[in-house]
Backbone bond lengths (Angstrom), bond angles and torsions (degrees), N, CA, C in turn:
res aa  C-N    CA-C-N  psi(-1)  N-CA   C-N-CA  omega(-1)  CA-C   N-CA-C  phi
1 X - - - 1.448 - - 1.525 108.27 -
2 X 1.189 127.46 142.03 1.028 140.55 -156.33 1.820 116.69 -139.12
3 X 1.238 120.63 97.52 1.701 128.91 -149.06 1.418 89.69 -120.57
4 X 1.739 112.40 135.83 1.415 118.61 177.57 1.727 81.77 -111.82
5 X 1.277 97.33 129.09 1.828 116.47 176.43 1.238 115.10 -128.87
6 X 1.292 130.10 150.08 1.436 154.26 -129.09 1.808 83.57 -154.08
7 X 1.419 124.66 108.96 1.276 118.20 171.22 1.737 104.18 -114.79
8 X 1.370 101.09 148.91 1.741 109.31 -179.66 1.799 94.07 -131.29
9 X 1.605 100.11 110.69 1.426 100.33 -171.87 1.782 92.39 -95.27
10 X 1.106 110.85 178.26 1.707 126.95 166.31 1.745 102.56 73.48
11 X 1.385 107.02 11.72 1.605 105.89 -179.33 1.774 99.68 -70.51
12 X 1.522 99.46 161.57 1.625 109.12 147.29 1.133 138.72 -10.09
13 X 1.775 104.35 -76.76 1.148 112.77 -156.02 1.944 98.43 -142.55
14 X 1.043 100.27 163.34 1.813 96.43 -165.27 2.007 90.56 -99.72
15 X 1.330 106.00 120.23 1.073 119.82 -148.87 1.677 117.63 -128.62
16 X 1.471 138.19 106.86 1.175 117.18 159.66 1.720 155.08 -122.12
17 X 1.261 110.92 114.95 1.353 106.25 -170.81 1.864 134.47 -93.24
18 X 1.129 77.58 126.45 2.259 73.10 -178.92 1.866 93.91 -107.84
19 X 1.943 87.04 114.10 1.469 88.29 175.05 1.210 107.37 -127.29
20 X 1.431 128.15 81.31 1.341 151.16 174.49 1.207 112.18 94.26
21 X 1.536 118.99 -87.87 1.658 126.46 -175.92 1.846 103.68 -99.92
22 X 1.644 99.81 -19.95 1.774 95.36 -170.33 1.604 100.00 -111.14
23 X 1.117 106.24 137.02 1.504 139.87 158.09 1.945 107.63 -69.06
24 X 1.166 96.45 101.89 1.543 98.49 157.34 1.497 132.73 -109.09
25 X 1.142 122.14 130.61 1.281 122.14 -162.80 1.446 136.52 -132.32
26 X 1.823 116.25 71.90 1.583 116.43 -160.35 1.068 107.77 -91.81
27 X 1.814 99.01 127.62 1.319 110.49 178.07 1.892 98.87 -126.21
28 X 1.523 107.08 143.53 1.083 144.20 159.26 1.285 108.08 -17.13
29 X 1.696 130.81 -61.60 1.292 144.87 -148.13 1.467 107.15 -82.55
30 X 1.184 104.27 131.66 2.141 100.81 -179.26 1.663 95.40 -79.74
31 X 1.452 94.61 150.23 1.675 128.33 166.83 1.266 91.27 -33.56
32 X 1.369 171.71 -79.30 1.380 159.89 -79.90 1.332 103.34 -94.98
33 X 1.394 116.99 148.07 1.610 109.61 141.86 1.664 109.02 63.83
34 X 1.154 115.94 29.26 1.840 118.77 -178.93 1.601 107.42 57.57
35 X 1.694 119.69 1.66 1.301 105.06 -157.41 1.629 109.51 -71.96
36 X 1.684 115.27 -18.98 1.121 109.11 178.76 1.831 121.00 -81.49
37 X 1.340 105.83 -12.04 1.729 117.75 156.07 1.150 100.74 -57.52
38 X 1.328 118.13 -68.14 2.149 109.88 -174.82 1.380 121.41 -36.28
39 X 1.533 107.08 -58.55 1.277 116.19 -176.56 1.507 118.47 -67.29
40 X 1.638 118.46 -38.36 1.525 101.63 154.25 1.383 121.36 -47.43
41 X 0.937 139.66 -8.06 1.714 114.35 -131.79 1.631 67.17 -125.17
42 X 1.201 118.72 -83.47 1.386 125.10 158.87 1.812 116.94 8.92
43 X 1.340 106.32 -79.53 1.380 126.24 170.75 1.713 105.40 -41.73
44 X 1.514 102.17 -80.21 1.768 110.04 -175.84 1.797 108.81 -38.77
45 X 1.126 105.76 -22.11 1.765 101.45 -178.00 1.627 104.77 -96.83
46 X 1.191 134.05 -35.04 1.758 122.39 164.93 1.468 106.06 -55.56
47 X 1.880 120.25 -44.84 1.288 116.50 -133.76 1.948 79.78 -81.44
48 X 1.714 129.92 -49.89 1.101 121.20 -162.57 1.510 111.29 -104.34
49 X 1.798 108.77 34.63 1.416 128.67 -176.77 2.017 105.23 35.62
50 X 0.848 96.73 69.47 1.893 82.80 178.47 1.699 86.37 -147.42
51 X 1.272 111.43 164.28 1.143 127.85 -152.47 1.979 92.31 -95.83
52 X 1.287 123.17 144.68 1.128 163.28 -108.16 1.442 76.16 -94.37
53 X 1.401 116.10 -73.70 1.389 141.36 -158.53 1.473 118.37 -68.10
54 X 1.488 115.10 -9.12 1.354 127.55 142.13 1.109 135.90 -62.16
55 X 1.530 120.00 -6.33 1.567 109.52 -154.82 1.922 93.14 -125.00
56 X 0.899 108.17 101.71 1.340 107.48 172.99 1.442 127.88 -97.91
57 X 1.612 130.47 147.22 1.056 133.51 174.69 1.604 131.65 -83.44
58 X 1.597 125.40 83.54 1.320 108.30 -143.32 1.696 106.24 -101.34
59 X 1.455 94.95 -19.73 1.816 87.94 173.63 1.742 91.01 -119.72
60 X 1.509 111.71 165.86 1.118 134.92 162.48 1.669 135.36 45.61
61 X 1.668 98.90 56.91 1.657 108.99 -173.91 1.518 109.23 -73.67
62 X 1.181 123.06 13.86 1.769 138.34 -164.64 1.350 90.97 -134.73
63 X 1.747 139.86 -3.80 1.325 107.82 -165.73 1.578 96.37 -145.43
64 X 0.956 138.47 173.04 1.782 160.61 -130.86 2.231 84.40 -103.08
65 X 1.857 76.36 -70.03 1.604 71.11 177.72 1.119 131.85 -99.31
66 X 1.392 126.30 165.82 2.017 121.80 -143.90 1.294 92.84 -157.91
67 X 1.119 103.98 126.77 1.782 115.18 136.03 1.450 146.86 -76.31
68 X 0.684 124.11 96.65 2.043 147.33 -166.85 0.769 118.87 -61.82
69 X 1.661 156.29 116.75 1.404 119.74 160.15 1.732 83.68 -124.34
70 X 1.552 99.57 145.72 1.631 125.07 179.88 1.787 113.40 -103.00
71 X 1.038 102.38 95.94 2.076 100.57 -156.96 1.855 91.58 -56.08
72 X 1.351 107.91 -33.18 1.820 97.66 -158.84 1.487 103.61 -107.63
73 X 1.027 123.43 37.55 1.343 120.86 -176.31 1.840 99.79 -115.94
């Protein structure tokens, strides 16, 4: 499966929305240091229960919006 996501790091609360074709996704963790890559990646594996090491980042580890692919979904 393959999810085009829109991430908003430094939010509130770790957060997820499917609003039609876009995936939104607020997470807690500031832009710095890849930490907000962890915490997606992190997040996407509780939120669609699949193991961590499935979920890869294939477009845009420098950018807001990302391409996903989920091997076990």
């Amino acid at each position: 499966m393959t999810l085009n996501i829109r991430v908003f790091p430094g939010a509130r609360k770790d957060l997820f929305k499917d609003e039609g074709g876009l995936v939104k996704v607020y997470l807690t963790a500031p832009p710095l240091d890849g930490r907000a890559n962890e915490a997606l990646v992190k997040f996407l594996g509780r939120h669609f229960d699949v193991r961590i090491s499935s979920i890869e980042i294939i477009k845009g580890l420098k950018s807001r919006n990302k391409v996903i692919n989920i091997k076990d979904l």
